[in-house]
TORLO-853141 format. One record per residue (C-alpha): x, y, z; residue in three letters. Coordinates in steps of 0.02 Angstrom, whole numbers, plus 32768, in hexadecimal, padded with zeros to 4 digits. Each point is the difference from the previous one (the first is absolute). Example, Ala and Ser with C-alpha at 12.3 -4.5 7.8 and 13.67 -1.06 7.14 Angstrom:
BEGIN
82677F1F8186Ala804580AC7FDFSer
END
This chain:
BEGIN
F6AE66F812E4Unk7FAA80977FF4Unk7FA18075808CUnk7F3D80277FEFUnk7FDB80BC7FFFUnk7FA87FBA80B3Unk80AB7FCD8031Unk805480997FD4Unk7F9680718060Unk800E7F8C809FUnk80C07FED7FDEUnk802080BE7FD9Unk805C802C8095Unk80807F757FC4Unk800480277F3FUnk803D80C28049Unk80927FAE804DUnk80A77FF47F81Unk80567F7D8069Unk7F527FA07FD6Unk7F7C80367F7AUnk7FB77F977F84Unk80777F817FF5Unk800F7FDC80A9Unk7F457FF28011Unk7FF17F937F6FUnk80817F918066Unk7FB1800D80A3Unk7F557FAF7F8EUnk806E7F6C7FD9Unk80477FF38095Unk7FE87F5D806EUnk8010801280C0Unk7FF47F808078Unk7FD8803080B6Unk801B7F7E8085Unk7FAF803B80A8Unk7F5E80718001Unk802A804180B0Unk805A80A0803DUnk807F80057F70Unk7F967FB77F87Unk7F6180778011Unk8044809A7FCCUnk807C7FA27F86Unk7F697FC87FA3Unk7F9580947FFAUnk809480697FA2Unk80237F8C7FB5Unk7F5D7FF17FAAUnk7FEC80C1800EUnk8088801C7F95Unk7FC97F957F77Unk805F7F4F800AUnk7FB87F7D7F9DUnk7FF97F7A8053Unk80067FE280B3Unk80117F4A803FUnk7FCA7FF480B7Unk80517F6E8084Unk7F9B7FFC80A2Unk7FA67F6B8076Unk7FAC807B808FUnk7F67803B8027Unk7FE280C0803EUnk7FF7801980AFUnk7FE8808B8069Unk80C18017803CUnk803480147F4AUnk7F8F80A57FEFUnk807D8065805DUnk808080017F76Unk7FCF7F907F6BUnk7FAD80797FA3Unk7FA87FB57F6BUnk7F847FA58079Unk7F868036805FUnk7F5D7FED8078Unk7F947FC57F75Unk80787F607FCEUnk80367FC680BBUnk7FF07F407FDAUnk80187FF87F4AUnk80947FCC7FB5Unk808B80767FE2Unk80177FE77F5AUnk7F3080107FEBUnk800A80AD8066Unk80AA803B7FA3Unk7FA97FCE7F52Unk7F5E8069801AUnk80658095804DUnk80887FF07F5EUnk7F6C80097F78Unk7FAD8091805AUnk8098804E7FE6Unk80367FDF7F73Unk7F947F987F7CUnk808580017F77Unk806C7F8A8051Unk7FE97F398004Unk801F7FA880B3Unk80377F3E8010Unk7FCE7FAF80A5Unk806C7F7C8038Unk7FC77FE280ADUnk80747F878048Unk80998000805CUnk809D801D7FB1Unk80767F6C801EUnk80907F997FA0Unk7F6A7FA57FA1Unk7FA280807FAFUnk808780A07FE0Unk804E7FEE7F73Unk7F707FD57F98Unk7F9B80968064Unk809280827FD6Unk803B7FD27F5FUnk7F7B80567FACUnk802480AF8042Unk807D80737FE2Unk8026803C80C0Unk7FC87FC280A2Unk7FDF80858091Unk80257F9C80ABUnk7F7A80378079Unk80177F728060Unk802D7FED80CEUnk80507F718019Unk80C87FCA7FD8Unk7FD97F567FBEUnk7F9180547F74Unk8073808F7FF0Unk808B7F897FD8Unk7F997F9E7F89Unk7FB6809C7F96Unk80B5801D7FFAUnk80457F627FD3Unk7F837FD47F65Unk800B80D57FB4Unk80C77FC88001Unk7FEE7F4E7FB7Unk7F62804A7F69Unk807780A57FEAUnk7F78806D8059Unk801B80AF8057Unk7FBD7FFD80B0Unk7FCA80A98047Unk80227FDE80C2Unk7FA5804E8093Unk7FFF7FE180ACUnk7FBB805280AFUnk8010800180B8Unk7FA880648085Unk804580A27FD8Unk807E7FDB7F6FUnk80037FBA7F4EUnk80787FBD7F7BUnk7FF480167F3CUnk80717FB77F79Unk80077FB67F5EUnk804C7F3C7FE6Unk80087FA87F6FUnk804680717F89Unk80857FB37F8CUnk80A780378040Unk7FAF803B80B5Unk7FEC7FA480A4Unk7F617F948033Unk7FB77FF98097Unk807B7F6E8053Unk80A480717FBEUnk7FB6808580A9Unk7FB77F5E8078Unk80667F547FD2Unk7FB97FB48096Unk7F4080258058Unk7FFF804680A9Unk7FD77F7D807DUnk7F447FB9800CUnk7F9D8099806EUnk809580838015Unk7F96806C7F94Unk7F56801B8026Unk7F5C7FFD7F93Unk7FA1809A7FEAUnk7F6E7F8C8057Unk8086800C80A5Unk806D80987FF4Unk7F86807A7FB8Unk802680767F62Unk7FE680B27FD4Unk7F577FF87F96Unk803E80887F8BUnk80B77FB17FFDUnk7FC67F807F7CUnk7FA980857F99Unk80B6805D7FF9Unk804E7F5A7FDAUnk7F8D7FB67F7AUnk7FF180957FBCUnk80BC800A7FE5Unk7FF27F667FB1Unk7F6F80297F7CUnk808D808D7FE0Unk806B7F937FD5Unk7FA97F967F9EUnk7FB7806E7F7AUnk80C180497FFFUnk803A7F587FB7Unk7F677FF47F8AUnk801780A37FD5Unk80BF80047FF7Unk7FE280B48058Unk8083803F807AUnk80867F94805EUnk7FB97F58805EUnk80217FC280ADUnk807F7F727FAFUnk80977FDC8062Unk7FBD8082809BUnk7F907FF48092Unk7F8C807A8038Unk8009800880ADUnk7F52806B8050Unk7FF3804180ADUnk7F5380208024Unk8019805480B3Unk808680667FE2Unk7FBD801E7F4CUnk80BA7FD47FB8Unk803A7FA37F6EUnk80A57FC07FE5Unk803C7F7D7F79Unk806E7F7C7FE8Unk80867FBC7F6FUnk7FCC7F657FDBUnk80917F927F95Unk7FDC7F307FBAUnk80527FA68071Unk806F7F7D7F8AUnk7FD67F828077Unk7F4D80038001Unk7FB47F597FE1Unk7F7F802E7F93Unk804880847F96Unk80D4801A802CUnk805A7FBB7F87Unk7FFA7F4B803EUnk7F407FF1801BUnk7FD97F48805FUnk7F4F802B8003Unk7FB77FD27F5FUnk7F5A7FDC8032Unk7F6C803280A1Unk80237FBB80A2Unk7F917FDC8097Unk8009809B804DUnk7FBD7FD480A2Unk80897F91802DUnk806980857FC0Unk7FCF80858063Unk7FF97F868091Unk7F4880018010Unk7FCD7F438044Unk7F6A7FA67FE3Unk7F887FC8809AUnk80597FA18091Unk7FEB7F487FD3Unk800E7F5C8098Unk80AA7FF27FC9Unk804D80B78004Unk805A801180B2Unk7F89805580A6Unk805480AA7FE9Unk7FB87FFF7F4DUnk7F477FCB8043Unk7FB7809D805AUnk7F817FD48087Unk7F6D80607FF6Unk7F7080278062Unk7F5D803F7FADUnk7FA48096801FUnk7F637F9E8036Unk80677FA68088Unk806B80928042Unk7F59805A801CUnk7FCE7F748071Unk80A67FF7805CUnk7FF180B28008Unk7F577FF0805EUnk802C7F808077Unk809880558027Unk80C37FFC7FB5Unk80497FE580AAUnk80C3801F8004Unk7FFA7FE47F49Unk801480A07F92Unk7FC080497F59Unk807D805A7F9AUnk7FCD80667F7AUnk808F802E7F90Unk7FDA80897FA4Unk801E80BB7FF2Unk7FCD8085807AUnk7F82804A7F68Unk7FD57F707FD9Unk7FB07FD280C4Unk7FB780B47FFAUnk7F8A7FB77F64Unk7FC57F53805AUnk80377F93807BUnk7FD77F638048Unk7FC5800B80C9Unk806E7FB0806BUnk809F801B7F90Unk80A380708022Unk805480567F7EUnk80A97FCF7FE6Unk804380367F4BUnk804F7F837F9BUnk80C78055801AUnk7FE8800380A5Unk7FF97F468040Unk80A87FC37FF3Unk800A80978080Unk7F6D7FA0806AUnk80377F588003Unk80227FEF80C9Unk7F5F80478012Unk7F9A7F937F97Unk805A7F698042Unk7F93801680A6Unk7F687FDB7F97Unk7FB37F4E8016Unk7FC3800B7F3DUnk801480917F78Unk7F81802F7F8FUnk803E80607F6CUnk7F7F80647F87Unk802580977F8EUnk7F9480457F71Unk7FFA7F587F92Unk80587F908051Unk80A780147F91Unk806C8058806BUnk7FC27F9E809EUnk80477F637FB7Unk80A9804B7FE2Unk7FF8801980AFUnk7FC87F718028Unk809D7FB07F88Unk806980738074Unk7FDE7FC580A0Unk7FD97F577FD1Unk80CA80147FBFUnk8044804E80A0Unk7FAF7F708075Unk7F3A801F802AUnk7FB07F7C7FF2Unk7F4680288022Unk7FF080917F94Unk7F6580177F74Unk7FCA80607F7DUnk7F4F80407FEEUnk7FD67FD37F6EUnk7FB280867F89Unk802880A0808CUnk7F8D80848009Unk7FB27FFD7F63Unk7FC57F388031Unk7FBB804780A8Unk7F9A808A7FA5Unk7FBC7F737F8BUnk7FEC7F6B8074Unk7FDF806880B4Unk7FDD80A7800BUnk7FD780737F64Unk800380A68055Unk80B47FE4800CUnk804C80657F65Unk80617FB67F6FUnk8061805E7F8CUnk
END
């Protein structure tokens, strides 16, 4: 395939570079690049990717843009708050770059759709923030023979590697086995760096147009390790683990598995799952009005972070962080009835779990946290 005298001006810096020139262009033009996430890894993914000339850029999303995502995901902004991601991401990409072709495949990934989805590229970058996708992108590159160019973030620190490669390790060869449901929070409830997943997915786009390219020496069989506070790096030897059941030398996965289950995510509590799995709940309509008549010796616990009660609160609630309960338990024991409430109402119901576990028995989550009572109750009360 040959490059337009349009495309070689745009392109020049490239065409300078030994490791890259015209060759290398030519293959990042025929180059097909799947993207699944359009969020803090996947913004600035895409738009170098697409800078620097790649084909064809498939793009996996289901969200809209809201106003939380502006802080770090980068190819959105004020004027497509409400639009789909992949709409906003789309319109961005061919500002940008009108040379290159975008596929929209706005769905979820699950065990349905991804091997048709990411059979047709060459690559997939993993922008996603979740383990039971994470786990699946990595399952279906290994079964369709597809490199898988890895990133990951929290609050201050991020993760780069390369899985997939032919005689390097995948994804499951550095985490067999998921961390338990809720040990790691979301960037929704622990908060990131907003330029962490610039460094990140930028990393990533790196990588990427080094395998198209086959310029300098890819991130297979190592793992980037980023330190965003104490501006560090470090990396890791990464080995295939023989064992690994998807690609050690005795693979028993031969096809996608239900993820959820694996990563011990459950569906909704159901009449016949045991009490401890149905969480009582009490909305925020109704602990308004036991809030106005009065809560009596009964108590409401809000569970999250110091910061976090500095941004909005709920009237009538103490703080008492999450860690700290099991410390609390004598304490909380005097109450006649415990209301629980955090941001969303996620980490309330583990709390809930908890105590329900260790013997309380009228204990309740609020369901929906602060965010519900800005919504439902009182909108001058901040969400974020």
């Amino acid at each position: 395939m040959s490059l337009s005298n349009d495309e070689m001006r745009r392109y020049s810096r490239h065409l300078l570079l030994p490791d890259i020139g015209v060759s290398g262009q030519k293959a990042l033009k025929t180059a097909r690049v799947l993207l699944v996430g359009l969020g803090g890894l996947g913004s600035p993914a895409a738009l170098y990717l697409a800078a620097a000339g790649v084909g064809t850029l498939g793009l996996v999303d289901f969200d809209v843009v809201d106003e939380s995502n502006l802080q770090r995901q980068i190819i959105h902004g004020s004027s497509t708050l409400g639009l789909s991601k992949i709409a906003s991401a789309q319109a961005r990409i061919r500002d940008l770059n009108p040379f290159i072709n975008t596929i929209a495949h706005e769905m979820q990934l699950n065990r349905d759709n991804a091997l048709d989805i990411i059979k047709d590229y060459d690559m997939v970058v993993d922008g996603t923030d979740n383990f039971q996708t994470r786990y699946l992108v990595n399952d279906a590159c290994v079964l369709l023979g597809k490199m898988n160019v890895y990133g990951s973030i929290y609050r201050f620190d991020g993760q780069v590697s390369i899985f997939g490669a032919k005689n390097g390790p995948c994804y499951r060869c550095l985490f067999p086995t998921p961390p338990p449901p809720g040990e790691v929070p979301s960037c929704a409830e622990g908060g990131v760096l907003g330029v962490l997943p610039g460094v990140i997915g930028t990393m990533q786009a790196t990588e990427a147009i080094k395998l198209i390219t086959g310029a300098g020496e890819p991130l297979i069989g190592r793992l980037l390790l980023y330190d965003a506070l104490e501006m560090r790096t470090r990396e890791m030897k990464l080995r295939k683990r023989p064992d690994c059941p998807i690609c050690g030398s005795y693979p028993n996965i031969t096809a996608l598995i239900d993820y959820d289950e694996f990563c011990g995510i459950m569906p909704n509590p159901t009449m016949n799952q045991s009490p401890i799995d149905q969480i009582p709940e009490i909305t925020v309509t109704e602990l308004k009005q036991r809030l106005d008549a009065g809560l009596g010796t009964a108590r409401l616990i809000d569970v999250r972070e110091p910061n976090e009660w500095e941004i909005a609160r709920i009237p009538g609630a103490t703080l008492m962080p999450q860690d700290t309960v099991p410390d609390h338990l004598d304490e909380l024991a005097q109450a006649s009835e415990l209301l629980i409430s955090c941001r969303s109402g996620r980490r309330s119901a583990d709390i809930v779990k908890f105590l329900i576990s260790v013997g309380f028995t009228n204990v309740k989550n609020v369901k929906g946290g602060t965010l519900a009572w800005s919504r439902e109750v009182d909108p001058s009360v901040p969400t974020y």
